[in-house]
KEKE-3310 file (N, C-alpha, C; in steps of 0.2 Angstrom, whole numbers, plus 5000, padded with zeros to 4 digits):
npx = (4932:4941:4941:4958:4962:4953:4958:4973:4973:4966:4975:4986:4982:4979:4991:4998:4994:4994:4995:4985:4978:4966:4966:4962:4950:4945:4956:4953:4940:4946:4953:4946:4938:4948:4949:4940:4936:4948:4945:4934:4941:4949:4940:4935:4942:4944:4934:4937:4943:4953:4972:4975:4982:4978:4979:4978:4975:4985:4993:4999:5000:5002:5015:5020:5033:5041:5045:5058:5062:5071:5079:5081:5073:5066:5077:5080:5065:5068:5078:5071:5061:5053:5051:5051:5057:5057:5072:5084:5092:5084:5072:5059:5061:5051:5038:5026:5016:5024:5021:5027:5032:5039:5044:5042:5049:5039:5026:5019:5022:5016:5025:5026:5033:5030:5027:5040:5040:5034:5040:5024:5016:5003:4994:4993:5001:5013:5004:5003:4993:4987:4996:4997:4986:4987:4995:4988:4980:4989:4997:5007:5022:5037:5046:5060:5076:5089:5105:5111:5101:5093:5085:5074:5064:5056:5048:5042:5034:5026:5018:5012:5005:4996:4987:4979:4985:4988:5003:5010:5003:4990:4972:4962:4954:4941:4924:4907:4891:4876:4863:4843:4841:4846:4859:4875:4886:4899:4908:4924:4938:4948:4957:4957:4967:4959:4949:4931:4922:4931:4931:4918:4915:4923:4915:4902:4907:4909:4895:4889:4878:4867:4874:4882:4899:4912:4928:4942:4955:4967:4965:4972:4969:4970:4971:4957:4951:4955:4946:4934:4933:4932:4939:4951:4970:4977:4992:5007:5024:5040:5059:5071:5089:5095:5110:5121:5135:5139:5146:5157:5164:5165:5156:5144:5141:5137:5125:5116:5115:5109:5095:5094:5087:5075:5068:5071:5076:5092:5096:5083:5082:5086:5100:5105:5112:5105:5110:5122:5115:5116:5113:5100:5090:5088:5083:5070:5067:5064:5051:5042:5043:5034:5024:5014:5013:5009:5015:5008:5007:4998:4992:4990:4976:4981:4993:5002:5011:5013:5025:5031:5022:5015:5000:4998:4993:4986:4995:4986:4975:4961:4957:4944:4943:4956:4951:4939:4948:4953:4943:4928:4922:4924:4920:4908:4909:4917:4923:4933:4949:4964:4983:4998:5013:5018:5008:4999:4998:5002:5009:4999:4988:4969:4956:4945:4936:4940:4953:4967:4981:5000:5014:5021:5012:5006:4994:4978:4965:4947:4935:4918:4912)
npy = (5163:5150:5131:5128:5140:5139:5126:5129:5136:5129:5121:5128:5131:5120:5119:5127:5126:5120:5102:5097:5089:5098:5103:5094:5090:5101:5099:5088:5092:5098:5090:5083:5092:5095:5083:5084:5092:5092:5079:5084:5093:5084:5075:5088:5090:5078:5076:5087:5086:5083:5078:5066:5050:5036:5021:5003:4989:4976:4958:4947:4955:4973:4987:5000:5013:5026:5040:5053:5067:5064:5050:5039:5029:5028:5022:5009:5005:5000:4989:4980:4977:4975:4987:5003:5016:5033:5042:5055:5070:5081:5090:5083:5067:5056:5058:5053:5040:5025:5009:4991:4974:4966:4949:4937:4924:4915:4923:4938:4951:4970:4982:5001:5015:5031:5047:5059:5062:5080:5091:5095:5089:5082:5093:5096:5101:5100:5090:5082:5076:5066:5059:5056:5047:5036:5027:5026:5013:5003:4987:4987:4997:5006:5011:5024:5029:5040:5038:5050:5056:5052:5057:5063:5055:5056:5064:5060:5051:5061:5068:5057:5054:5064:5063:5052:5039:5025:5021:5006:5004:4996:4996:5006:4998:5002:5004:5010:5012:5021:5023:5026:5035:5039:5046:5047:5030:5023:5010:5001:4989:4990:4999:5019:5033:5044:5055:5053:5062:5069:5059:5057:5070:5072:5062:5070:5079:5072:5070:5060:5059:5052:5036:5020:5016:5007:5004:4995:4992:5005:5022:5037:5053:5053:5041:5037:5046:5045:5030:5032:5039:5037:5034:5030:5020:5008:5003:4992:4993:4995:4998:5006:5008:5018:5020:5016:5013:5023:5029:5030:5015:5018:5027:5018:5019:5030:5033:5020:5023:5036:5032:5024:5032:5036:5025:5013:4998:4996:4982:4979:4987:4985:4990:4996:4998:5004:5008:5001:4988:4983:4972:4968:4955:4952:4964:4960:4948:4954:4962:4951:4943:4953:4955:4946:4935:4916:4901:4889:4874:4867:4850:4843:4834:4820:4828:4830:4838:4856:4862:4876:4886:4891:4895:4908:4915:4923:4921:4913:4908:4899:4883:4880:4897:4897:4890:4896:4910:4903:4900:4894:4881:4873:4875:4872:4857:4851:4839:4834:4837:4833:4836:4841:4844:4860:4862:4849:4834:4824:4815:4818:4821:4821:4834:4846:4861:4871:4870:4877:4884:4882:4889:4882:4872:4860:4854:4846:4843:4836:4833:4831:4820)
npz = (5006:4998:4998:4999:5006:5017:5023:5024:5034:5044:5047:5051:5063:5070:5073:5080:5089:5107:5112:5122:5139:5139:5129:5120:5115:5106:5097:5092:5084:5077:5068:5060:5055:5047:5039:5033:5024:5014:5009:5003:4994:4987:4980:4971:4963:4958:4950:4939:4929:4918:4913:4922:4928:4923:4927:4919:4930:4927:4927:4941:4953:4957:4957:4965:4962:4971:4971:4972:4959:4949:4956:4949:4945:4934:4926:4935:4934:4921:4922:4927:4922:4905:4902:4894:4898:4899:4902:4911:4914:4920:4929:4931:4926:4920:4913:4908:4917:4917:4914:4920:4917:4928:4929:4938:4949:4943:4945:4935:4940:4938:4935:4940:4936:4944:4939:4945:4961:4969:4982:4990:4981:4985:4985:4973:4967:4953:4945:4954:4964:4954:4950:4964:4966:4957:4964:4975:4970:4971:4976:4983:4988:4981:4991:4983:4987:4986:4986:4991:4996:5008:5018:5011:5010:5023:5017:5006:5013:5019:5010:5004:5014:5015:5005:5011:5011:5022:5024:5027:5039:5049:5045:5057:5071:5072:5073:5068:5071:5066:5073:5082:5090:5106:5107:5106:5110:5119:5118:5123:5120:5127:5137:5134:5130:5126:5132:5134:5131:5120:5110:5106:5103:5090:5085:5083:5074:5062:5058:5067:5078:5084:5087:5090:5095:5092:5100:5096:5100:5106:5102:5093:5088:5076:5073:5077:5068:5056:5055:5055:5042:5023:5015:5016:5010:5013:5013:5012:5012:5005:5004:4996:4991:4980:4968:4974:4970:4969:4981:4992:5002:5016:5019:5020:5033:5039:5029:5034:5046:5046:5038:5051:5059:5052:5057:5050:5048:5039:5037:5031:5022:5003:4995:4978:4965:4952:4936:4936:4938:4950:4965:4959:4961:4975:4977:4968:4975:4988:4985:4980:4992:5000:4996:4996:4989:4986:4976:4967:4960:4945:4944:4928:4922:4912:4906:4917:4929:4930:4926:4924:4924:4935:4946:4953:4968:4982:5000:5011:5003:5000:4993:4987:4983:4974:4965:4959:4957:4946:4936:4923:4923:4935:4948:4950:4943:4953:4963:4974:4981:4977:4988:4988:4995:5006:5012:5017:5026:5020:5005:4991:4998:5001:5001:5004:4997:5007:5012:5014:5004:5003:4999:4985:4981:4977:4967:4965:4954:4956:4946:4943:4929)
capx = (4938:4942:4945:4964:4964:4952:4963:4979:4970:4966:4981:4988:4978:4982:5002:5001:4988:4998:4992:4985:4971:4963:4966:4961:4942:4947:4960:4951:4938:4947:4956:4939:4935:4951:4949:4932:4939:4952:4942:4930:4943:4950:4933:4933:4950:4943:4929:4939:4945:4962:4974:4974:4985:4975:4982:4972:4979:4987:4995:4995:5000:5004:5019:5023:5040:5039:5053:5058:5064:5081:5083:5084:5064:5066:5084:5077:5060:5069:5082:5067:5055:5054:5047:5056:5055:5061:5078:5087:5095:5081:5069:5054:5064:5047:5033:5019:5016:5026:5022:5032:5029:5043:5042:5049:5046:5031:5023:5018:5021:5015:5027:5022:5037:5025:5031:5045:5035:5039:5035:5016:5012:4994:4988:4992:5009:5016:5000:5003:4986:4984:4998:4999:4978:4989:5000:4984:4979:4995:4998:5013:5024:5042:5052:5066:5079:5096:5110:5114:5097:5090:5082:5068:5060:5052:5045:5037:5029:5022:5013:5009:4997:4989:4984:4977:4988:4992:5010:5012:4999:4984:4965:4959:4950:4936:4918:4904:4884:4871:4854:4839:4841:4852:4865:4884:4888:4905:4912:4930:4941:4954:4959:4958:4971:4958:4942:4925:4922:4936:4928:4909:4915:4926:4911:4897:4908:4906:4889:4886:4873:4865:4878:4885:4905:4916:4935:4945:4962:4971:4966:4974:4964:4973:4966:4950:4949:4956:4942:4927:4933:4931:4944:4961:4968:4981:4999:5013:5029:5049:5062:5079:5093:5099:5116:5126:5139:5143:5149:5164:5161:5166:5150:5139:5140:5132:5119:5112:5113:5101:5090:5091:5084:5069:5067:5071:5083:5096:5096:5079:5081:5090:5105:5106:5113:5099:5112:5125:5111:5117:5106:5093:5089:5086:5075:5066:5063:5059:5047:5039:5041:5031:5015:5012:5010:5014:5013:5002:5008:4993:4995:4981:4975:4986:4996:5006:5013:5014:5030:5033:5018:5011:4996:4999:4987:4989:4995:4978:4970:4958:4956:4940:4946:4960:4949:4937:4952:4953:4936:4927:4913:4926:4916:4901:4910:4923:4921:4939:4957:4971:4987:5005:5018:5020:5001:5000:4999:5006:5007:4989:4982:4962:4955:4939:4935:4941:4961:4971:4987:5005:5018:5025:5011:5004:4987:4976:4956:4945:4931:4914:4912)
capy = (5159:5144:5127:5127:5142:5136:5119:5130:5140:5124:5115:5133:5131:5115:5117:5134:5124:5115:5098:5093:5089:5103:5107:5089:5088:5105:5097:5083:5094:5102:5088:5080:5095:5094:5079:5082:5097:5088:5074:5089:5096:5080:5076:5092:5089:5071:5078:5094:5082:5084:5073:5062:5045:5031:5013:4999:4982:4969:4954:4947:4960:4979:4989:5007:5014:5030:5045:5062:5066:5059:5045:5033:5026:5024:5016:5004:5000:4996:4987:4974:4976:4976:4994:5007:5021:5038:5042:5059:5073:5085:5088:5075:5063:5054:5063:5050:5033:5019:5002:4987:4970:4960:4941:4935:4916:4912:4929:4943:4957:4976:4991:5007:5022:5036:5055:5060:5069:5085:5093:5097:5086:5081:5099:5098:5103:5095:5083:5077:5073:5063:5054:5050:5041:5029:5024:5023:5005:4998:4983:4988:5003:5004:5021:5022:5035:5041:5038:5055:5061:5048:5060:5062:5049:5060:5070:5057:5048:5066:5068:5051:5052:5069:5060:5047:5034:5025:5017:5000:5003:4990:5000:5006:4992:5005:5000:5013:5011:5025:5022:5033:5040:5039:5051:5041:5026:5021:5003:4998:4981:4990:5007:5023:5038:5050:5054:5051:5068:5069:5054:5060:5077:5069:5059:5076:5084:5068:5071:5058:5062:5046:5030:5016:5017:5002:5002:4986:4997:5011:5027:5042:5056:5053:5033:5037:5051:5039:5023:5037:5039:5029:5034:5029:5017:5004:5000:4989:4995:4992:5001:5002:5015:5019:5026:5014:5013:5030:5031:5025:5010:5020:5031:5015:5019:5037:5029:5018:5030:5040:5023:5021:5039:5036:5018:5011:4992:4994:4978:4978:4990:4984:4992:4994:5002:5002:5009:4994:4983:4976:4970:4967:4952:4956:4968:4954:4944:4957:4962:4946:4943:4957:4956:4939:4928:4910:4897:4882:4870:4863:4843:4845:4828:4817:4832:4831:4845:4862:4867:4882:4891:4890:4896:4912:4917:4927:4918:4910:4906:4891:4878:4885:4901:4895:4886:4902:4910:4899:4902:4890:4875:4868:4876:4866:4851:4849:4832:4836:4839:4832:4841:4838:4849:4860:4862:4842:4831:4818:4817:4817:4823:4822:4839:4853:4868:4875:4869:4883:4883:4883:4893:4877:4867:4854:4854:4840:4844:4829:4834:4828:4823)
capz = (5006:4997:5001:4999:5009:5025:5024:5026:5040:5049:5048:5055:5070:5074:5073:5084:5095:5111:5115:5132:5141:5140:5119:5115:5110:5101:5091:5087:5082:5071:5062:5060:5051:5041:5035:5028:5018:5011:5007:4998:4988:4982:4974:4967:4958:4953:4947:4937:4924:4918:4910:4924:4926:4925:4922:4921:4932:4925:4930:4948:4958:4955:4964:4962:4962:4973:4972:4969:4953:4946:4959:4947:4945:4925:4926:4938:4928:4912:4922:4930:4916:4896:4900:4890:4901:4898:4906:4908:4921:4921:4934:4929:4920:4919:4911:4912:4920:4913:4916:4917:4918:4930:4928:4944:4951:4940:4942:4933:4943:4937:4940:4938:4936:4943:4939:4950:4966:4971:4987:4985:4977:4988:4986:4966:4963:4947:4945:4962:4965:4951:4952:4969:4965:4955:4971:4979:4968:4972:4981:4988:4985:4985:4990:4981:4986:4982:4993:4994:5000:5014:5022:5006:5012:5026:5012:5002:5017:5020:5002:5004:5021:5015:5002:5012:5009:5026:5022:5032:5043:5047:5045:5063:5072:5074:5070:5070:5070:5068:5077:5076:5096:5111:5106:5107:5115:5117:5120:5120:5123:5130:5140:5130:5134:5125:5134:5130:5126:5114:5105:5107:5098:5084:5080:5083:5068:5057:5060:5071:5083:5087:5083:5092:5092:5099:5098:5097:5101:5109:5097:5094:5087:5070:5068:5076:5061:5048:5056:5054:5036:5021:5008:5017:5008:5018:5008:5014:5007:5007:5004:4991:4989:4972:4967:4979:4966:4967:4986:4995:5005:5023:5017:5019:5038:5038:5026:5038:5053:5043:5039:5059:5060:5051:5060:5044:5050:5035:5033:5029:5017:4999:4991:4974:4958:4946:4932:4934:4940:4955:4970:4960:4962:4978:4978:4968:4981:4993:4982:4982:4999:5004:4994:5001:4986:4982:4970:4965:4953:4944:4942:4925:4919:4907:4906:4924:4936:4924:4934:4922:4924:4941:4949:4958:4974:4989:5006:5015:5000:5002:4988:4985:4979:4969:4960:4958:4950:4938:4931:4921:4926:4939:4953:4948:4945:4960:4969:4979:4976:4979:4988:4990:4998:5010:5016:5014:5030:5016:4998:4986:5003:4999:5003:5003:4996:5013:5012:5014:5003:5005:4994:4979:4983:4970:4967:4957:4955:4955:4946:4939:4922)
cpx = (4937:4945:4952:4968:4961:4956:4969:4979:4969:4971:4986:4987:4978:4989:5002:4994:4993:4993:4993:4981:4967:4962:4965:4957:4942:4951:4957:4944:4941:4949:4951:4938:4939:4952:4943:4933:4942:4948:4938:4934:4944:4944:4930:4939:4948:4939:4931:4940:4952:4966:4975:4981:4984:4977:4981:4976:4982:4992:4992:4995:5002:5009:5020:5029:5038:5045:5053:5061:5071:5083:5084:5076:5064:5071:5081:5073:5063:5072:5078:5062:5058:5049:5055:5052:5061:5067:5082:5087:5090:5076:5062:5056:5058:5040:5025:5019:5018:5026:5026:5029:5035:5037:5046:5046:5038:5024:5023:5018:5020:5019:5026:5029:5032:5030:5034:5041:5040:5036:5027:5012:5002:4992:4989:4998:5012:5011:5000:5000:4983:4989:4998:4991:4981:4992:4994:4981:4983:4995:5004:5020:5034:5044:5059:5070:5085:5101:5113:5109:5091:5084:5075:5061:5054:5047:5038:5032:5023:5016:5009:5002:4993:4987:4979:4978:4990:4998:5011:5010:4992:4976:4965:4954:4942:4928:4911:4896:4879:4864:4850:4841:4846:4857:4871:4885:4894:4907:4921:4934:4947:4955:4960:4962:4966:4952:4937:4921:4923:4933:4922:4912:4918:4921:4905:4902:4909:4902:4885:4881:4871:4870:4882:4894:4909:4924:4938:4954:4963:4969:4967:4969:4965:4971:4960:4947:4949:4949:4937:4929:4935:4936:4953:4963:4976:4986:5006:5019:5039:5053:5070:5081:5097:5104:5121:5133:5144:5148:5155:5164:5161:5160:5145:5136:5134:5125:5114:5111:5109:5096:5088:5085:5077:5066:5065:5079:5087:5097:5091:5077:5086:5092:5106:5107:5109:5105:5119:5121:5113:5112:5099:5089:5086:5082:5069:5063:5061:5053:5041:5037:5035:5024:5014:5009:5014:5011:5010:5005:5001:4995:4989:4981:4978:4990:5004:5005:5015:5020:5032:5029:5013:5004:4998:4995:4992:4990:4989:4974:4967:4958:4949:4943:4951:4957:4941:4941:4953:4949:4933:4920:4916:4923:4910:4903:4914:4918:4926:4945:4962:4981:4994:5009:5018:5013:4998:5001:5004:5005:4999:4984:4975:4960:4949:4939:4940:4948:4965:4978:4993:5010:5021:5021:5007:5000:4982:4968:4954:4938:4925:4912:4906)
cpy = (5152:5139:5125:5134:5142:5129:5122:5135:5134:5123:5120:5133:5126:5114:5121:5131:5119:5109:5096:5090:5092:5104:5101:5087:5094:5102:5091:5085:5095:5098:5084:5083:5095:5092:5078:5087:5094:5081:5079:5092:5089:5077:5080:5094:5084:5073:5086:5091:5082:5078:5065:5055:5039:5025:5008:4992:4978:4965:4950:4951:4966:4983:4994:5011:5023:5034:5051:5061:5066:5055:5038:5028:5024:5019:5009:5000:4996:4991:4980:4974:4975:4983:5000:5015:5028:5041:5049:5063:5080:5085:5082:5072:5056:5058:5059:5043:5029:5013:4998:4979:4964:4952:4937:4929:4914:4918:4934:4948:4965:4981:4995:5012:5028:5042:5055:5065:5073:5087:5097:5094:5082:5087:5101:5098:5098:5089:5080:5073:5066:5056:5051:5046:5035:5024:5022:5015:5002:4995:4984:4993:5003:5011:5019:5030:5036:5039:5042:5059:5057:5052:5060:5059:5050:5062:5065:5054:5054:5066:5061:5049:5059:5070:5054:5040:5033:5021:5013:5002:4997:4995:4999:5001:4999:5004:5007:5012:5015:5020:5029:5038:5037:5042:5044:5037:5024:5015:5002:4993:4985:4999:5014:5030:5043:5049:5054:5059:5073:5066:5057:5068:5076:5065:5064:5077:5080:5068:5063:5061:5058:5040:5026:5016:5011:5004:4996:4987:5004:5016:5034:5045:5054:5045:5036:5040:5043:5030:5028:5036:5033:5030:5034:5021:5015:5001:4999:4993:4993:4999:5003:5008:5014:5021:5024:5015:5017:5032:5027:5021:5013:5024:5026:5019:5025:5035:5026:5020:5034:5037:5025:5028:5037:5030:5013:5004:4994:4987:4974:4981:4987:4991:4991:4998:4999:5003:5002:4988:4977:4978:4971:4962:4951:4959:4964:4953:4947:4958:4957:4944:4947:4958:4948:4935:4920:4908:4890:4880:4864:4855:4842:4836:4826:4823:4831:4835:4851:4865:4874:4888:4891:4897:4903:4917:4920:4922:4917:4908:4900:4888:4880:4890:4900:4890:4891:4906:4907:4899:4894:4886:4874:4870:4873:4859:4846:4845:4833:4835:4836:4833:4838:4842:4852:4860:4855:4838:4824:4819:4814:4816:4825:4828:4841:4856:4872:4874:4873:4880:4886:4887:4884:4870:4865:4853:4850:4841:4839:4832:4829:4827:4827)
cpz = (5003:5000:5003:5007:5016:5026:5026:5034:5047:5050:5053:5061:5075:5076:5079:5091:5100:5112:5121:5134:5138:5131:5116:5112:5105:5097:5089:5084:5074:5066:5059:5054:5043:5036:5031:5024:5014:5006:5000:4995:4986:4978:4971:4962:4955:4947:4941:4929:4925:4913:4912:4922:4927:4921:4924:4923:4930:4929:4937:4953:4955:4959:4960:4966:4963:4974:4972:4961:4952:4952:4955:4945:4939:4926:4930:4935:4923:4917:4927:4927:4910:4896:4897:4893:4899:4904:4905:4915:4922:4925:4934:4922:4918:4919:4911:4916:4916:4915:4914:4919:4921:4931:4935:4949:4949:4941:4937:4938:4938:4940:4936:4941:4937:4942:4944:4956:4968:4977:4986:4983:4978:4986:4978:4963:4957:4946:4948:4961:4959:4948:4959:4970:4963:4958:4974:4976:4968:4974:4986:4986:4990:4984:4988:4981:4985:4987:4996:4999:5004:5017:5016:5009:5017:5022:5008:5007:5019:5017:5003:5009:5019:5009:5001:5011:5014:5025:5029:5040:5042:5047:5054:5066:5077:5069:5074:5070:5069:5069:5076:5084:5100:5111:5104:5113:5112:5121:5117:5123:5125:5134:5137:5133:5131:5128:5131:5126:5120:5107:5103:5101:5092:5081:5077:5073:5061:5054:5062:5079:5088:5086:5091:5091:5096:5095:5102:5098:5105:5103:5100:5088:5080:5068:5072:5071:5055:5050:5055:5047:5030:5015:5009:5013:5013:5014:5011:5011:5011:5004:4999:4991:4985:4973:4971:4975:4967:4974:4988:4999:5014:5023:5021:5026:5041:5036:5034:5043:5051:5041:5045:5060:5059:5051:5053:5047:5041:5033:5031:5023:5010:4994:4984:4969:4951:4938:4930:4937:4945:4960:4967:4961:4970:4981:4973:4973:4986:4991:4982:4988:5004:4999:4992:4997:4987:4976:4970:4960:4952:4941:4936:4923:4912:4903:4912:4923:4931:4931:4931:4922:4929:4945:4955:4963:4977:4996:5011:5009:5000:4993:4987:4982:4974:4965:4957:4955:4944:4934:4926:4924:4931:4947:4954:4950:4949:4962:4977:4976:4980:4981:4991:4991:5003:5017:5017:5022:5026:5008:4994:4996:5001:5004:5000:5000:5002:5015:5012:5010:5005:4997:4990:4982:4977:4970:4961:4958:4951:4953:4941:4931:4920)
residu = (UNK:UNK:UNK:UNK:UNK:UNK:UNK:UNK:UNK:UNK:UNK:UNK:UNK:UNK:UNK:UNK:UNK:UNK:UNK:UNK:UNK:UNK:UNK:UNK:UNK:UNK:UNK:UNK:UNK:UNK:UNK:UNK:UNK:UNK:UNK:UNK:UNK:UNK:UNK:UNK:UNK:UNK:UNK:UNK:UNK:UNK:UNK:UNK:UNK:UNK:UNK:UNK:UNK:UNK:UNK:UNK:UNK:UNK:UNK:UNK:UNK:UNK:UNK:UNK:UNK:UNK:UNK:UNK:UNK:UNK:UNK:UNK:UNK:UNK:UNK:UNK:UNK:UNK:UNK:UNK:UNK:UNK:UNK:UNK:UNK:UNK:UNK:UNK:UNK:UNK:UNK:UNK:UNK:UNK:UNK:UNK:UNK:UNK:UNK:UNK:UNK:UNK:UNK:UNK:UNK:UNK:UNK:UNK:UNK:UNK:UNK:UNK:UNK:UNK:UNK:UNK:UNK:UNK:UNK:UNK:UNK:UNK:UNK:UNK:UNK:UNK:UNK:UNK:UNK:UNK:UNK:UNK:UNK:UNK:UNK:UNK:UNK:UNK:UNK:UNK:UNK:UNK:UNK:UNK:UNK:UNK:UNK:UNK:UNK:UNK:UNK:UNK:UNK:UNK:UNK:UNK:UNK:UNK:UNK:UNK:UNK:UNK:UNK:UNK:UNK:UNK:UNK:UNK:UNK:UNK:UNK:UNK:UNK:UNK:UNK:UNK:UNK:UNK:UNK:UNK:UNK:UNK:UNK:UNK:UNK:UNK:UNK:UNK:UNK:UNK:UNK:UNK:UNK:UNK:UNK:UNK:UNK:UNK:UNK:UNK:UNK:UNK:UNK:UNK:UNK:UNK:UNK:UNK:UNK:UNK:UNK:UNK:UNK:UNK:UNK:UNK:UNK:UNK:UNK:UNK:UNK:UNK:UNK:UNK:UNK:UNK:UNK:UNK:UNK:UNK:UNK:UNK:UNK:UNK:UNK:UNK:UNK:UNK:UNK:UNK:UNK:UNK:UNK:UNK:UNK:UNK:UNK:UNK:UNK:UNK:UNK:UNK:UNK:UNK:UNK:UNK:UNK:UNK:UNK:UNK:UNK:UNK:UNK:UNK:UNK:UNK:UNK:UNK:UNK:UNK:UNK:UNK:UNK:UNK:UNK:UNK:UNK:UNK:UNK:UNK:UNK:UNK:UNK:UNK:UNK:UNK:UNK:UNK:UNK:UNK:UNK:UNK:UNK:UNK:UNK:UNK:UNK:UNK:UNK:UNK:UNK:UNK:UNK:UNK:UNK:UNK:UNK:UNK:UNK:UNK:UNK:UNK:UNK:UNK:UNK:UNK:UNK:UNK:UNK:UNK:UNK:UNK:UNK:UNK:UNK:UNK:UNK:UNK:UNK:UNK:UNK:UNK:UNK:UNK:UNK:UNK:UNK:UNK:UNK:UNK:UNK:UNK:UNK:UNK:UNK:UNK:UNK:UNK:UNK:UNK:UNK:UNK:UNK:UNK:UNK:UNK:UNK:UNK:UNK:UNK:UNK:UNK:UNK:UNK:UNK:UNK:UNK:UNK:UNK)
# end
């Protein structure tokens, strides 16, 4: 029997399995097991070759635009890039990865048009597999669906987690330890609804034998699997519906009733007609908002405040680090820096390495000659 076929075997087993007491160190047996199959064929897909769709970083952050086919993903790109992406009414109206490169408040953002997914796509279907790797180095991944067919959305978050991709979740506060004897011990900060049994044998089919386990949360069999394992990868994401244009405004209401269904607030999600390009501006700023940069205006010597081309970090970065991005000697020759705006108890506030900045804050390094 092949992997594809003991993975559909299991997953069989676990759907026609009731959960209870009683069936719950079984099923977290089994998903244990699942997840180390799974893991074992994607490795042997990575390793198969192929044409693969691999695209190398750029800018300051990456987002990948995540759909089914013909929701509009090309029209979109061009219509927030200078990417010239292939556009048309047939089933993958985009045939490979197309990058783009939005410019939006002093950043360089990276979007990425991936192939149109089709159902399947984790177990290979239509180069799934090798597209949904490229959604895994994304910083932040937007679904973008039709207005006719809301429901999608189900579909893609499917493909997306059984290819270990947890969408807007935080990594399980689960922490393991192997030692050389004493079997399993289990420590946790708070009440666990699964017993220790349950735990003890989900860790047995890891092949922990001997290991320290603490948990820092309530786990269900599904994070303690995903905190055993090393290849989930954790991605915020938001939300947009293409093809507003096309419906009647009394329509909107149905729309968001199907939103509220898949606990999506409507008015967290943005509307927009990628083909007449409204709301995008918009979807900008949510974009923005949600991979949690700001900006730094460097004050450079006998130059002033470069207000056109600002410094852009991620949210907490310390004055150290933004001065680590920078590259160069100035890590050597920092004396201290001087900071104005929102992180700023007053203006040319004298500061450390250790300053945390603020989004639009003004930054002067005092360094040695």
């Amino acid at each position: 029997m092949g992997l594809e076929e003991e993975i559909e075997k299991i997953e069989d087993e676990i759907a026609n399995t009731p959960y209870n007491k009683s069936t719950e160190a079984h099923i977290g047996r089994l998903k244990s097991k699942l997840a180390e199959k799974k893991e074992k064929l994607q490795n042997q897909s990575s390793a198969g070759g192929g044409t693969g769709y691999s695209v190398e970083k750029h800018g300051d952050a990456t987002v990948a635009l995540v759909g089914f086919p013909s929701v509009g993903k090309s029209s979109l790109l061009n219509s927030l890039t200078n990417a010239e992406s292939e556009t048309g009414s047939y089933e993958f109206t985009t045939l490979d990865v197309n990058p783009g490169m939005l410019k939006h408040r002093g950043a360089n953002i990276q979007m990425l048009d991936v192939p149109g997914l089709i159902e399947g796509a984790a177990t290979g279907r239509g180069d799934g597999q090798q597209v949904l790797a490229v959604v895994r180095n994304a910083d932040l991944i937007v679904f973008v669906l039709s207005v006719f067919e809301i429901e999608q959305y189900d579909r893609l978050h499917e493909e997306l987690y059984d290819i270990n991709i947890r969408v807007d979740q935080e990594p399980p506060r689960v922490t393991v330890r192997p030692k050389i004897k004493d079997g399993i011990k289990i420590t946790s900060s708070t009440e666990q609804d699964l017993d220790e049994k349950t735990i003890s044998d989900v860790l047995r089919e890891h092949g922990y034998v001997n290991a320290d386990l603490n948990l820092q949360e309530n786990v269900s069999i599904d994070r303690l699997v995903d905190g055993l394992m090393e290849n989930r990868e954790y991605i915020p994401s938001i939300t947009c519906v293409n093809k507003v244009d096309l419906i009647d405004p009394s329509y909107k209401e149905t729309v968001d009733e199907q939103l509220r269904e898949r606990d999506l607030d409507p008015e967290a999600v943005t509307f927009i007609s990628a083909a007449k390009e409204k709301g995008l501006e918009a979807l900008k700023d949510r974009i923005w908002d949600n991979l949690g940069l700001i900006r730094v205006y460097m004050n450079k010597p006998g130059r002033g405040i470069d207000w056109e081309e600002p410094l852009v970090i991620e949210e907490g970065t310390t004055v150290g680090e933004a001065i680590e991005k920078l590259g160069g000697e100035m890590e050597e020759r920092f004396r201290f820096a001087r900071v104005s705006g929102p992180s700023a108890t007053h203006d040319e506030q004298q500061v450390g390495t250790d300053h945390v900045l603020e989004d639009e804050d003004v930054l002067k390094l005092i360094l040695r000659r």
